[in-house]
N, C-alpha and C positions, 0 to 999 in steps of 0.2 A: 743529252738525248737518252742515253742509257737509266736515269734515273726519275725520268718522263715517264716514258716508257714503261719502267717498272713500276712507276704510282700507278697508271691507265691500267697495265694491267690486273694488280690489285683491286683498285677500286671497282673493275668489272667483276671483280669477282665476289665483293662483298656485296655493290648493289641491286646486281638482276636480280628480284624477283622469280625468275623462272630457270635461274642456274642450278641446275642440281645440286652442285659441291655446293650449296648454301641450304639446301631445303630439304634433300636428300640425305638420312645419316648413313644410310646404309654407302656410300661412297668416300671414302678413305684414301687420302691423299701420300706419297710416300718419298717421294722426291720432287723437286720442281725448281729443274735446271734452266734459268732464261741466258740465253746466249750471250756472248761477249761481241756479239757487232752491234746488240743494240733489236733485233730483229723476233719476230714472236718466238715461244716458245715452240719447239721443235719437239720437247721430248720429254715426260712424266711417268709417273709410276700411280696406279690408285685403283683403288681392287671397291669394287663396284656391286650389281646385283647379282653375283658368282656367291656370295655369301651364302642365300638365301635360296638359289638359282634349281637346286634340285627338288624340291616341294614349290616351286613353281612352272617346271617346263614345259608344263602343257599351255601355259599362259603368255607364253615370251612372244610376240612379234617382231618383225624387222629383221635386220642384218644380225647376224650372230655377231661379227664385228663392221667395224666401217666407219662412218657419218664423216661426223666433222672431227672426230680424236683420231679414228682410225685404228679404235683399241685392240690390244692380244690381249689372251688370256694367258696368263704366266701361273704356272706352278709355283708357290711361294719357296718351299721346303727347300727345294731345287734349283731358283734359278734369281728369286726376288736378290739376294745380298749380292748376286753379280750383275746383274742389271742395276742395280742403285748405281755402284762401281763406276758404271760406263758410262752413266747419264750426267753423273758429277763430274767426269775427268771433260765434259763437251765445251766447255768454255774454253780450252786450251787446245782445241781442236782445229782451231782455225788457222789459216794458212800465215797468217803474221805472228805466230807461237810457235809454229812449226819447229823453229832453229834455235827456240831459248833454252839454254840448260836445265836439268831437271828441276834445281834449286829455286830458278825464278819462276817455272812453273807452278812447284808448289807454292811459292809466295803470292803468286796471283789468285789461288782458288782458295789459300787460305783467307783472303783480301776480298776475297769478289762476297759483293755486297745481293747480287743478285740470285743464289741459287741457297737452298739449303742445305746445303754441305757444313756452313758456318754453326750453322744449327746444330746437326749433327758431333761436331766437332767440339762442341763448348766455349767456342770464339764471336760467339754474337746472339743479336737478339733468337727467337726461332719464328717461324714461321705459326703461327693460328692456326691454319687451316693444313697443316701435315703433320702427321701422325709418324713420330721415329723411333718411338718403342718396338716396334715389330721389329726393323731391321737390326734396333741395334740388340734387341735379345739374341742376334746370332753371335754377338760380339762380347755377350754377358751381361747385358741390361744397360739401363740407364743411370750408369753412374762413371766419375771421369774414368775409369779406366777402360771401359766401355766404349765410350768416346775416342779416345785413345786408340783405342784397338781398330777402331773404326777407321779414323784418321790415316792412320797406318798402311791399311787397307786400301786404301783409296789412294794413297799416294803411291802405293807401290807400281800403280797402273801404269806411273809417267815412265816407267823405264824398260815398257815393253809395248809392243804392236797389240794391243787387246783387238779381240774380235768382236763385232756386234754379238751380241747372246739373241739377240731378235732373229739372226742370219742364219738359226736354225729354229725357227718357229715351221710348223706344218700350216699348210697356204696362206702364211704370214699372220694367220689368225689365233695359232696356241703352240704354247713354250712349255714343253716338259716332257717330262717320264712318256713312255709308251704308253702304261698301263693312265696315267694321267688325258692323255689324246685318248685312246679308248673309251674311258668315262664322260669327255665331250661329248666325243660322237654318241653312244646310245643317250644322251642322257639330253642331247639339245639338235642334236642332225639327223639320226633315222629318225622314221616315220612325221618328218614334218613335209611342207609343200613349198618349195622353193620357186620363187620368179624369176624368169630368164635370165637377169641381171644377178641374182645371187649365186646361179647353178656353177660357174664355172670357180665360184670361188670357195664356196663346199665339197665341190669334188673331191680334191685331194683328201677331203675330212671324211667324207662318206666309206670307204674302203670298199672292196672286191665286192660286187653285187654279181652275182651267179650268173652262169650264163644261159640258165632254167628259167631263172626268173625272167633275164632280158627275151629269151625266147618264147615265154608266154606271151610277152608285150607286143611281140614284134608279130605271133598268129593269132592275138583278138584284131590289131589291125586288119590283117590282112585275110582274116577268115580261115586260119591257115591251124593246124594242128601243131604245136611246139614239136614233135618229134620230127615232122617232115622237113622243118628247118635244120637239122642235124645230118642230113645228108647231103655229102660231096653232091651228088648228082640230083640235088631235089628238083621235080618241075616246076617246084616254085620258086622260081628263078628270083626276081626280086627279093621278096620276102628273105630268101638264104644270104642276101648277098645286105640286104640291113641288118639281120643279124651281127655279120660279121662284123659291120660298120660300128653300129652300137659297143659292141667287146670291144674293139679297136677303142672306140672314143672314151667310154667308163673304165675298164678294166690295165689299158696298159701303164699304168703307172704301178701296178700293182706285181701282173704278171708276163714273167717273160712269153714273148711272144709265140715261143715254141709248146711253154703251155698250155696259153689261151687255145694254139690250132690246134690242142691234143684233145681240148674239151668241146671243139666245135668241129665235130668229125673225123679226128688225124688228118689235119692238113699242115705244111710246114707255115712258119712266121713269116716268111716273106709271100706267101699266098695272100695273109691278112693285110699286110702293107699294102699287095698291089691293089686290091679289090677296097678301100680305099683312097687310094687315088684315085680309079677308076669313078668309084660313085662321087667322089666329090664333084669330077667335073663333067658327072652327069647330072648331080645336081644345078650346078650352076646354070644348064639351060632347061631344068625341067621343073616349072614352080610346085609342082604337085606332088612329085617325090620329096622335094624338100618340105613341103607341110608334113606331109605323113612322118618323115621321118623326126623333127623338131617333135610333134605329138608323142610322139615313144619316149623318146628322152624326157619328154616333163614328166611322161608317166610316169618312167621309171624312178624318176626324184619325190613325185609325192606318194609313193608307196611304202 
């Protein structure tokens, strides 16, 4: 079944037509680990139109990540030689490997005929369509010792708990340095226009958006002058009280609460808490607050 499987998968991959990794050069394959139940692949490495990505980013549509791969964007420098790592120890992951000694572990992955580890390793055919120069230039290029070192590497895995490297990606969409996140975001997240369905999963990528800014947004709605929303006591009772909502919604993953209320009047954090609660479930029976307020939010994403 397992070696069905792996023909189907191949051959899908050589015959589409409309496959990228076939017609695409700019897409670079780097690992491709097929599972030991026999079941699709779960998990690859392959660095894409990020190549080329910043002399195009005014060009980009769609998801920044998602579809059908449900790709991150991974910092090579930093983070590719440990994600290979983990992607290749996946065959031995499963719960009937669980209890086998390191030894037969590593004899199964040096064995398994499905992932390209084998490759890498210098213990079988390699793979066409993956490129393992990159990785192994961390290891000293592509020669056996290289390999070797690689190997090494990879097997050292079997005798500790590794952690996903993914399970610190930022909204599951990028893997790296701070200043690496930074460069996403100006360079493919501000200033684009996100659809309802994108927004919640950019946000994290987006960072601290002012709370000037949200309060312009929140008095072109409302007719309202940005400053009068800054008062504890404004008469413009609504308006003051989606301000608050909006900071609440964008801004607290960023800052603590106690600051946000310092910037929206000197008000304490649990002020912000209450007053959404309150407007949630005043939204829920008011469809026309909830318009208004959904409008601000997209504004403030395609700005």
């Amino acid at each position: 079944m397992r070696e069905q499987l792996s023909k189907l998968h191949r051959a899908e991959f050589d015959s589409h037509s409309s496959n990228p990794l076939k017609n695409d050069r700019s897409i670079r394959i780097y690992a491709n680990p097929l599972p030991a139940d026999g079941t699709h692949p779960k998990g690859g490495i392959a660095r894409g139109w990020f190549d080329e990505a910043e002399d195009q980013a005014s060009t980009i549509t769609g998801h920044l990540y998602g579809g059908r791969f449900k790709a991150v964007v991974v910092e090579a420098d930093e983070y590719l030689k440990e994600l290979s790592r983990y992607l290749h120890l996946n065959p031995v992951r499963l719960k009937k490997y669980k209890e086998l000694p390191i030894e037969e572990k590593a004899k199964l992955l040096k064995e398994y005929r499905w992932s390209s580890l084998r490759g890498y390793m210098g213990l079988g055919k390699r793979d066409s369509f993956v490129l393992y120069d990159t990785v192994l230039g961390y290891m000293g290029g592509e020669t056996k010792e290289g390999a070797r070192r690689y190997g090494d590497f990879v097997l050292s895995g079997l005798g500790t708990v590794m952690k996903n490297p993914l399970a610190d990606s930022r909204a599951g969409a990028v893997l790296g340095t701070e200043s690496f996140i930074e460069w996403i975001r100006k360079t493919f997240v501000d200033g684009r226009k996100w659809t309802r369905k994108e927004q919640p999963q950019v946000k994290p990528l987006r960072g601290v958006i002012p709370v000037e800014e949200i309060a312009q947004a929140v008095g072109e709605e409302y007719g309202v002058k940005p400053a009068e929303n800054f008062k504890v006591r404004s008469p413009h009772r609504e308006a003051r009280r989606v301000l608050l909502e909006m900071s609440y919604r964008l801004n607290t993953n960023y800052l603590p609460l106690q600051k946000l209320g310092d910037e929206l009047g000197g008000i304490g954090g649990a002020a912000i808490t209450n007053n959404h609660m309150r407007l949630q479930q005043q939204m829920s029976d008011d469809a026309r607050l909830t318009r208004r307020v959904e409008k601000i939010h997209r504004k403030l994403f395609s700005v």
